[in-house]
C-alpha positions in Angstrom: 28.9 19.3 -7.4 27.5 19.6 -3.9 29.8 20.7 -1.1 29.8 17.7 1.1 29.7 17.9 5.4 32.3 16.0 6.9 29.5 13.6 8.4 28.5 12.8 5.0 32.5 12.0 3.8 32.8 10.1 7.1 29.0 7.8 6.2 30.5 7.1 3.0 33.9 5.8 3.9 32.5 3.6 6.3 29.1 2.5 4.3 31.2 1.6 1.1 33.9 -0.7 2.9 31.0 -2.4 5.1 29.3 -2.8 1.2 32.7 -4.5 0.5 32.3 -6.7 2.9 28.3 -7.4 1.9 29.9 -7.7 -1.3 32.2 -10.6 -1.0 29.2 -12.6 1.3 26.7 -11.9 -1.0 29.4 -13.8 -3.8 29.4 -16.6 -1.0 26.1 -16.5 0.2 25.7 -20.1 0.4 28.4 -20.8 2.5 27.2 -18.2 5.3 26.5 -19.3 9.1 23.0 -17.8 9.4 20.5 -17.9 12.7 17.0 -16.9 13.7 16.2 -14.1 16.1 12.6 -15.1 15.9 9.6 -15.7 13.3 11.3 -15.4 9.5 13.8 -13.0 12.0 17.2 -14.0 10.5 20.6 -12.9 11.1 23.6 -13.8 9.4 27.5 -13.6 9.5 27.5 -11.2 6.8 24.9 -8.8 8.9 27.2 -9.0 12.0 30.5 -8.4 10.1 29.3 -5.4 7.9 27.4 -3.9 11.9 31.1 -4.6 13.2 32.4 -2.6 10.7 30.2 0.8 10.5 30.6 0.7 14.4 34.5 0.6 14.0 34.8 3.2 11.4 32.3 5.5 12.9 33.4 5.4 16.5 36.6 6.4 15.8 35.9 9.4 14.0 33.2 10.4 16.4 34.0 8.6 19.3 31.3 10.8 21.7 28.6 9.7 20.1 25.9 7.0 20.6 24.6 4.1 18.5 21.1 2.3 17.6 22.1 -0.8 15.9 19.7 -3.3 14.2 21.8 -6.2 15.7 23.5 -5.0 18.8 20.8 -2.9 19.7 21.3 0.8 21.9 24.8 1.9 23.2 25.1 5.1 24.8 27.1 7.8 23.9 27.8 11.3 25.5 25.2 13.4 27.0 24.2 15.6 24.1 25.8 13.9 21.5 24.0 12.8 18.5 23.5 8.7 17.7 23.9 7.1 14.6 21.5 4.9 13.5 22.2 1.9 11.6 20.8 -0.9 9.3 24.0 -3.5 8.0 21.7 -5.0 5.7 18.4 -4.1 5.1 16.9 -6.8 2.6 18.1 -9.4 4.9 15.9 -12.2 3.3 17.1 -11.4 -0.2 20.1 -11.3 0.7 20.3 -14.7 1.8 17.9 -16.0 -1.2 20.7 -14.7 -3.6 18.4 -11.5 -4.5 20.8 -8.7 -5.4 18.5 -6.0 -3.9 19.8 -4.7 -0.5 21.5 -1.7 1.3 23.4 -0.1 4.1 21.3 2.6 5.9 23.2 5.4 8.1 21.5 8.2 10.0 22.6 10.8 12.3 19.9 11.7 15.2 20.1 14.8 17.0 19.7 14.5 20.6 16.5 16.7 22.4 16.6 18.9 25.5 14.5 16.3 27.2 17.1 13.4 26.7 14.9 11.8 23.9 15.9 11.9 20.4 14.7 14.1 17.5 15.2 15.2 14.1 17.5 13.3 11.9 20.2 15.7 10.2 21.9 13.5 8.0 21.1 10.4 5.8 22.8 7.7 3.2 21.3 4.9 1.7 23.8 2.8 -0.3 23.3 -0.1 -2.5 26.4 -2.3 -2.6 26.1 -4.2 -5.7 24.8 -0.8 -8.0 27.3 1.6 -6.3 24.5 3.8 -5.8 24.7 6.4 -3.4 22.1 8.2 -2.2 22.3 10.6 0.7 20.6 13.9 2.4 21.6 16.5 5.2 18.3 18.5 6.8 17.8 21.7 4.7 20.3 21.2 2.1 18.6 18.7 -0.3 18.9 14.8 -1.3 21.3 13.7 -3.5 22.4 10.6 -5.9 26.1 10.1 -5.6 26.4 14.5 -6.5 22.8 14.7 -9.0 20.1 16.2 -6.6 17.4 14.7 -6.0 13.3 15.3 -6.7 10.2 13.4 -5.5 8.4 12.3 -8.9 6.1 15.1 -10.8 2.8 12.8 -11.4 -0.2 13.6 -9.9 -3.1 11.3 -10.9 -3.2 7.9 -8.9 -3.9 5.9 -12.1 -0.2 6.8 -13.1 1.4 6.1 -9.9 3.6 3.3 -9.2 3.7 2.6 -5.1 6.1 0.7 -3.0 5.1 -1.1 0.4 6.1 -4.2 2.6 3.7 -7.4 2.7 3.6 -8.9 6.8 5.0 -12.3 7.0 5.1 -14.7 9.9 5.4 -13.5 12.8 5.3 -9.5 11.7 2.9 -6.9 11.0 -1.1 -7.5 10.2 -2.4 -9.0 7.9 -6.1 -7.9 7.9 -5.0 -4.4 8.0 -2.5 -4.9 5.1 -5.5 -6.5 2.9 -8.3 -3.7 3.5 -5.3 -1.1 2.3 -4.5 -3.1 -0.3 -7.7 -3.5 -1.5 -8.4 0.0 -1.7 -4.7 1.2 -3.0 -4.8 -1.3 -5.9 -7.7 -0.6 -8.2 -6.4 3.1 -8.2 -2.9 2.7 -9.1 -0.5 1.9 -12.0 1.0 -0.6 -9.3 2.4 -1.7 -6.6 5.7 -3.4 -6.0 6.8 -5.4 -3.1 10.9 -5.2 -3.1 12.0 -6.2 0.4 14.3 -3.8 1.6 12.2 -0.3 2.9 15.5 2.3 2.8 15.8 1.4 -0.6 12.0 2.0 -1.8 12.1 5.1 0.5 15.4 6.4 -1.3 14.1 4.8 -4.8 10.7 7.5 -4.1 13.2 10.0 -3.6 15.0 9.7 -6.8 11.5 9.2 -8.9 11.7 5.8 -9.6 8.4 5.1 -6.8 5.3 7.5 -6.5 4.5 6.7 -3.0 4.9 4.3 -0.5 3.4 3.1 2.2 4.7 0.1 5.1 3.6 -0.3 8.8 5.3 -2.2 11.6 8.7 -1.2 10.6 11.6 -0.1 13.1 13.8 2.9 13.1 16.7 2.1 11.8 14.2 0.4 8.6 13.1 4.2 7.8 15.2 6.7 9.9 17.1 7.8 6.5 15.0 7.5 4.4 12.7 9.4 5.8 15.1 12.6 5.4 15.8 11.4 1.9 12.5 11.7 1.1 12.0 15.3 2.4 14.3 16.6 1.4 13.7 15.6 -2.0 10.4 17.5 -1.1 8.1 14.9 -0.3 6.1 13.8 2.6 6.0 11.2 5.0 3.3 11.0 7.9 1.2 8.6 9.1 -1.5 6.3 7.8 -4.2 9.1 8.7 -1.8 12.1 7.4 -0.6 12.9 10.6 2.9 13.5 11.7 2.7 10.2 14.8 4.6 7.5 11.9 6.9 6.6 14.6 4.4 6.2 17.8 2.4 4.1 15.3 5.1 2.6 13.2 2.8 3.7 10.0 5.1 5.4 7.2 2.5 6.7 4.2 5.2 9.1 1.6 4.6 10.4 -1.8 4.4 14.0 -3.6 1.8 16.3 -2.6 -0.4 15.5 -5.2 0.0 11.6 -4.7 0.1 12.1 -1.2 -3.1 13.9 -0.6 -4.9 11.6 -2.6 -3.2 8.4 -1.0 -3.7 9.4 2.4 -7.3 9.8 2.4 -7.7 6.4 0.8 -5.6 4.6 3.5 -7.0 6.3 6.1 -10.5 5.4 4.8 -9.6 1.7 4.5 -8.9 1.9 7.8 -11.8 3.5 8.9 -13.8 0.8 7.1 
């Protein structure tokens, strides 16, 4: 059994009773208030309540520290002190659709010299309605509840199975989407479209994906996940390979194999 940081006992206390909380809604679903932030933006009660709780139970046991929330947005901490970075409910939209496929994302970024932010150190991804727990800390491996974690060992493209987002109204392009699509597709085993990002990055952690790729995301969409991934010793850069995925808001991950081979097919998609 992995020994376990006191962060990580701290992100599960507080990501399982928020996914309580999702729990009950999600059994209620119909019955929720639910607005709209903007295009097919929505937010709902149960969102809000599970945010209200993370905050809560986090704060208090680090009460320095700062906070990027999907919903409430930035709130300062400390000088110097890291920020958690938080998703309620990612899968929002199958959520409220009755689509049991959704999860809490945590993350723990590490503050730089300059006053930006760096590296994330620690990660969870949990899936109320499996129970399934899957969490990282930097250089000491990814994890399933306590079974490690490994990206998948294929490395031909016609036996991969890849994950990415489809834009909608009002997010991400379309034109761009297509010309990857089109060249992805005819090379792969297939692609799935699940809805919820931290859960298809985690899911490539544990195997169950071969690569992924999504653009127009935000941070606290990919920020654990991200670290999931590598330390499960895969990559994630850009569309083009390289390591700007946030400037751009292009996330490409897979093996090495898969990756190398995706990479250059995006990248020439693009080009064309």
């Amino acid at each position: 059994m992995p020994a376990r940081s006191a962060v990580i006992t701290v992100m599960d206390r507080a990501a399982r009773k928020a996914g309580r909380s999702l729990a009950r809604d999600f059994s209620e679903v119909e019955h929720l208030q639910v607005s709209q932030k903007g295009p097919a933006d929505f937010v709902s009660k149960a969102d809000q309540r599970a945010e209200r709780i993370l905050y809560d139970e986090l704060l208090q046991v680090r009460p320095g520290w700062g906070f990027l929330l999907e919903e409430a947005g930035e709130i300062e901490g400390e000088e110097g002190k890291p920020r958690w970075v938080i998703d309620p409910l990612d899968g929002t939209s199958n959520f409220l659709h009755g689509i049991p496929h959704f999860a809490i994302s945590i993350a723990v970024q590490e503050p730089r010299p300059d006053g930006g932010w760096g590296e994330t150190s620690a990660a969870m991804v949990y899936q109320p309605l499996t129970d399934d727990l899957f969490w990282a800390e930097k250089d000491r491996g990814a994890y399933l509840h306590d079974r490690r974690l490994q990206v998948s060992a294929r490395r031909n493209l016609n036996e991969a199975l890849i994950a990415t987002g489809i834009p909608f109204k009002g997010h991400g392009n379309l034109d761009q989407f297509n010309a990857i699509f089109n060249a992805v597709a005819p090379q792969v085993a297939g692609i799935r479209r699940f809805g919820a990002a931290s859960l298809d990055l985690a899911w490539l952690a544990a195997g169950r994906y071969d690569g992924f790729w999504e653009a127009d995301l935000q941070p606290w969409d990919v920020a654990a996940g991200i670290l999931i991934v590598r330390e499960a010793r895969g990559f994630v850069t850009d569309f083009r390979g390289g390591s700007q995925y946030s400037e751009r808001s292009e996330f490409l991950a897979a093996n090495d194999a898969i990756h190398s081979r995706l990479h250059k097919i995006v990248a020439g998609a693009l080009r064309g």
